[in-house]
C-alpha positions in Angstrom: 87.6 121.7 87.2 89.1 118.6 86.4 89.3 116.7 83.3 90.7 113.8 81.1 94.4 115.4 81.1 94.2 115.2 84.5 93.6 111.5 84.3 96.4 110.6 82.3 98.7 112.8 84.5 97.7 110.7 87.2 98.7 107.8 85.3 102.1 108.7 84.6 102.2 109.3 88.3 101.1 105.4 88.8 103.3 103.9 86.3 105.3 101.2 87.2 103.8 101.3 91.2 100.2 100.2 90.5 99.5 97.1 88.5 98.1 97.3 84.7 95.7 94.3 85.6 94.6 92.5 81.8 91.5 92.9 80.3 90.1 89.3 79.9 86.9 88.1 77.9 84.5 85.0 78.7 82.9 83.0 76.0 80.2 82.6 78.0 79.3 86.7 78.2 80.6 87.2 74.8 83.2 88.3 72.8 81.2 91.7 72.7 82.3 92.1 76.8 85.7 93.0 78.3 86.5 92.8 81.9 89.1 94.7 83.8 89.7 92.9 86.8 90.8 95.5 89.7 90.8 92.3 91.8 94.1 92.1 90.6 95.2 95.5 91.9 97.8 96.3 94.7 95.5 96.1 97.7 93.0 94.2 96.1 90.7 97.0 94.2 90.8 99.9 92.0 91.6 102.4 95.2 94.8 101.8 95.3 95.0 104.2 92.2 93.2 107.1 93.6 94.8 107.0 97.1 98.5 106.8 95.9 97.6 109.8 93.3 96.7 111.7 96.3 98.9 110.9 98.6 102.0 111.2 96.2 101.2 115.3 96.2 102.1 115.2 99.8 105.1 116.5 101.7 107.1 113.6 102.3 106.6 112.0 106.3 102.8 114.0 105.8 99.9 113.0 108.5 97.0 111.4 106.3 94.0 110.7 107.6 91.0 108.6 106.0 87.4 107.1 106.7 86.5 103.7 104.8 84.6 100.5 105.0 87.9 98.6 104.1 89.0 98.8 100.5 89.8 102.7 100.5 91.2 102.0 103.9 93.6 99.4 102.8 94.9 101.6 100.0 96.3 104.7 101.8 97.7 102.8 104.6 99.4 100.9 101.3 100.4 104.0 99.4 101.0 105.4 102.7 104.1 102.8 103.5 105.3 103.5 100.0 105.4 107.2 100.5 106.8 107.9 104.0 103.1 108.8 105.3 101.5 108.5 108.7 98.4 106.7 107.9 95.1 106.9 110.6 92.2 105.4 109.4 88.5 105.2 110.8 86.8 102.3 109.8 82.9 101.1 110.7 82.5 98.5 113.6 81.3 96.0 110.9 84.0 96.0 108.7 85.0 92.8 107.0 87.4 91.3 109.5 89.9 91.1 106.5 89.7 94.1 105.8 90.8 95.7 108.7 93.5 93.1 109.5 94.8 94.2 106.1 94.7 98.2 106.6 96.9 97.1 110.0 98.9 94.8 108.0 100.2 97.8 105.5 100.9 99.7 109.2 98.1 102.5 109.5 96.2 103.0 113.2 92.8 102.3 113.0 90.0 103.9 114.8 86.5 102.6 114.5 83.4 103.7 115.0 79.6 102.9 114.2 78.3 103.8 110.6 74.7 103.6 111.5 75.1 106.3 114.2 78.1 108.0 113.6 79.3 110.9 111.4 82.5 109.3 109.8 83.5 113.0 107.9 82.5 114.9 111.2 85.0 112.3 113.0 87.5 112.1 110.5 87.7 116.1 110.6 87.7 115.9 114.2 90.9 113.7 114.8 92.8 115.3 111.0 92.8 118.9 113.4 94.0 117.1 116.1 97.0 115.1 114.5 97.5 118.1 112.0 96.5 115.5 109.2 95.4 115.4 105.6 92.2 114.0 104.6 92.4 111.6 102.2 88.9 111.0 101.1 87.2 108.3 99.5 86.0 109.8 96.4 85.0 113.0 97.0 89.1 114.7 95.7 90.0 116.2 92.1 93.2 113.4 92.2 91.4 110.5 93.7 89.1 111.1 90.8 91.8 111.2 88.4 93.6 108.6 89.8 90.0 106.1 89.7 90.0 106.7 86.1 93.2 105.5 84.7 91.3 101.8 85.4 89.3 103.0 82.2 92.2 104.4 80.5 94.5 101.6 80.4 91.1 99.5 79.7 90.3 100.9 76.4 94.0 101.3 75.8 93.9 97.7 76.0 90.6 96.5 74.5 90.0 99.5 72.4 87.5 101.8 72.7 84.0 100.2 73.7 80.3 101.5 72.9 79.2 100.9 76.5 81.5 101.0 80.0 79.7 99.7 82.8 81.4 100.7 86.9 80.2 100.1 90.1 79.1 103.1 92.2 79.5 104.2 95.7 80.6 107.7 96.0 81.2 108.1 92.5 85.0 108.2 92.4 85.6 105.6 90.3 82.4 106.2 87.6 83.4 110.4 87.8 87.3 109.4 86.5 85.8 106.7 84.2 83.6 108.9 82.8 85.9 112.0 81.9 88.5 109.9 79.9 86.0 107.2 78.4 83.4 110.1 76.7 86.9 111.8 75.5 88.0 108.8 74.1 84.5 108.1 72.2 82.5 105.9 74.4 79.5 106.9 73.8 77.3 104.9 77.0 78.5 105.3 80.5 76.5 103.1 83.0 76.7 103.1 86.5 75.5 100.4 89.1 74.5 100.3 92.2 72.7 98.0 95.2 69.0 98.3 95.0 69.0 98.8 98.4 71.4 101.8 98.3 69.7 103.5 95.1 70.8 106.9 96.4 72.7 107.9 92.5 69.4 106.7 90.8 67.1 108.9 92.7 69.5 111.9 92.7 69.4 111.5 88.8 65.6 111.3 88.9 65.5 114.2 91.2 68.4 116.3 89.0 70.2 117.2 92.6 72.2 115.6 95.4 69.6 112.9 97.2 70.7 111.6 100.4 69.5 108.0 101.7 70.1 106.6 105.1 73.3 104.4 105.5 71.8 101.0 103.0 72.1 97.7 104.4 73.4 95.3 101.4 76.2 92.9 100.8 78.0 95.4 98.9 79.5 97.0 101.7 81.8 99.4 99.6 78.9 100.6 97.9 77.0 101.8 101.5 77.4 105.4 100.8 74.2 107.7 101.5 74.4 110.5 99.1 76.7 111.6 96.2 80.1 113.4 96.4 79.7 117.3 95.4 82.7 116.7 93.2 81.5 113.1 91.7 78.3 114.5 91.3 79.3 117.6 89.5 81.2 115.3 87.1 78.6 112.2 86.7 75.8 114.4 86.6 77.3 115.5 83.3 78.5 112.3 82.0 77.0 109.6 83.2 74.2 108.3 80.9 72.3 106.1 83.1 72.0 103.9 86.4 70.3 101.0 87.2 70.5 98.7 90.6 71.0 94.8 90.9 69.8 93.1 93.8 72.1 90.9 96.8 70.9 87.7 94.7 72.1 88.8 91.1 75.4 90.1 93.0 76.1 86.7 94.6 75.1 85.1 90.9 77.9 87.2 89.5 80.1 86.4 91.8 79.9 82.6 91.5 79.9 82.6 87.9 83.2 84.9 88.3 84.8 82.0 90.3 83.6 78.9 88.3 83.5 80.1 85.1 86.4 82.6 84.7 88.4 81.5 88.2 88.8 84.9 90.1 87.4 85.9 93.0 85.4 89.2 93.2 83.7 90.7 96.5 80.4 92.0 96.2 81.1 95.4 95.7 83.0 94.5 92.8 80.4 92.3 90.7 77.7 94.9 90.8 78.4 95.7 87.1 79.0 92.0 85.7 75.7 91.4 87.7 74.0 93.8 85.5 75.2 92.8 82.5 74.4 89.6 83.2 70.9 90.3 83.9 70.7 91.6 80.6 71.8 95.3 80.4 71.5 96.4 76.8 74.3 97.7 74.8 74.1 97.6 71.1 77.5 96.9 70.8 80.9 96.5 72.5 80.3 96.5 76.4 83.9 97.5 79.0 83.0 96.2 82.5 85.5 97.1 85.8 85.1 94.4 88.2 86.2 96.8 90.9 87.8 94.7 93.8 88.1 91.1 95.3 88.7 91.8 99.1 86.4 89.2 100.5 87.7 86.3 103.3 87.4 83.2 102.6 84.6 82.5 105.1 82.7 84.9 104.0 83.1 84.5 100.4 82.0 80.7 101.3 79.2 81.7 103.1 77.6 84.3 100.2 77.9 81.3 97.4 76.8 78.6 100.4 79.6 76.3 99.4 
């Protein structure tokens, strides 16, 4: 079991290495909502936080091994170069170009492979027995849960305690760690979003079991998980009070009014839950947004707004 203690251990672990990014507010949204903009993180998102909490229980010099669309990736090869670890990652053929120039930048191996016919954890199990690796997955790991929720901890340390905390959800790492310290700490709403085309948390919550959905073709490529972690769901099945989906439109909405109006650049991924509230998600009070991550090329980022 793993619970809110275990969060705040992992953020003693992260203090003074990962980045307390601000909680800012826009006049335009509200007073009522607060923003924590991962963006700002050391690799660009939230992961960062997770991956370094995992990898720092290592042996020193350890073989890690990892499977991500690019912002996962990019934070163990980072936390990997910190802490003397061997980094191979296995990344889809369609990553973001970025992306994967970063996770070679912070000097892991890549290995790719194609997400719509491939197995990426039959892979990844595959080639951690042959280098004598650990797996360092996405979300689906007691610490890279803990380590995802310290972005709500410092928030509310920050902001205060809010009546609503909305978080982007893929595999649920981030929501699960969220989740455990917020409903300590008296938030009484957890919300999770998701692409409409990749609705596989909503329907497991309909269904009240693990649902799995083929590999969902959206903008939001962090968010392109099929099914939900045993360990996230186990957690966010408990605590998570609702989810709702936004659609490739509302993201790239968000995401424009996140550069012109509050000059930061988010990636898709990461403006799933300002989309939301943006579209009108009800709170009756104080609502704590995490804008999860802002690795998105310029190109591309041009291209989504048309500008």
């Amino acid at each position: 079991m793993i619970g809110a203690d275990d969060v705040r251990a992992a953020a003693r672990v992260l203090d003074g290495v990962a980045h307390r990014t601000p909680v800012i507010t826009s006049r335009t949204l509200g007073e009522h909502v607060v923003l924590k903009p991962e963006n700002l993180q050391r690799g660009g998102a939230f992961k960062f936080r997770g991956a370094y909490n995992k990898i720092s229980s290592l042996p020193r010099g350890a073989n890690v091994v990892a499977f991500s669309s690019g912002n996962h990736a990019q934070a163990v090869a980072l936390a990997s170069s910190l802490l003397g670890a061997k980094a191979t990652i296995l990344m889809p053929e369609d990553a973001p170009a970025s992306k994967l120039a970063a996770t070679r930048g912070y000097g892991a191996e890549v290995v790719s492979y194609d997400r719509y016919a491939g197995n990426r954890e039959a892979i990844a199990a595959s080639m951690a027995e042959e280098l004598g690796a650990e797996i360092v997955p996405p979300y689906d790991d007691p610490l890279i849960v803990a380590g995802q929720g310290t972005a709500a901890l410092e928030l509310l340390e920050d902001a205060g305690v809010v009546d609503t905390l909305v978080v982007p959800l893929g595999g649920g790492g981030l929501i699960s760690g969220c989740a455990l310290i917020a409903k300590e700490l008296g938030v009484q709403r957890v919300v999770g979003v998701e692409p409409e085309a990749g609705n596989d948390w909503q329907q497991s919550f309909a269904a009240g079991r693990i649902v799995a959905i083929d590999v969902p073709r959206t903008i939001a490529d962090g968010l392109q998980t099929h099914a939900p972690g045993e360990v996230t769901w186990e957690i966010a099945s408990r605590l998570v009070d609702e989810i709702v989906t936004v659609t490739d439109e509302q993201i790239v909405d968000a995401m424009r009014f996140t550069f012109e109006r509050l000059k930061l650049v988010i990636e898709p991924s990461g403006a799933v839950g300002l989309a939301a509230v943006r579209e009108g998600l009800a709170s009756g009070g104080r609502i704590g947004v995490i804008v999860s991550g802002g690795n998105v090329a310029a190109d591309r980022f041009a291209q989504l707004l048309r500008i």
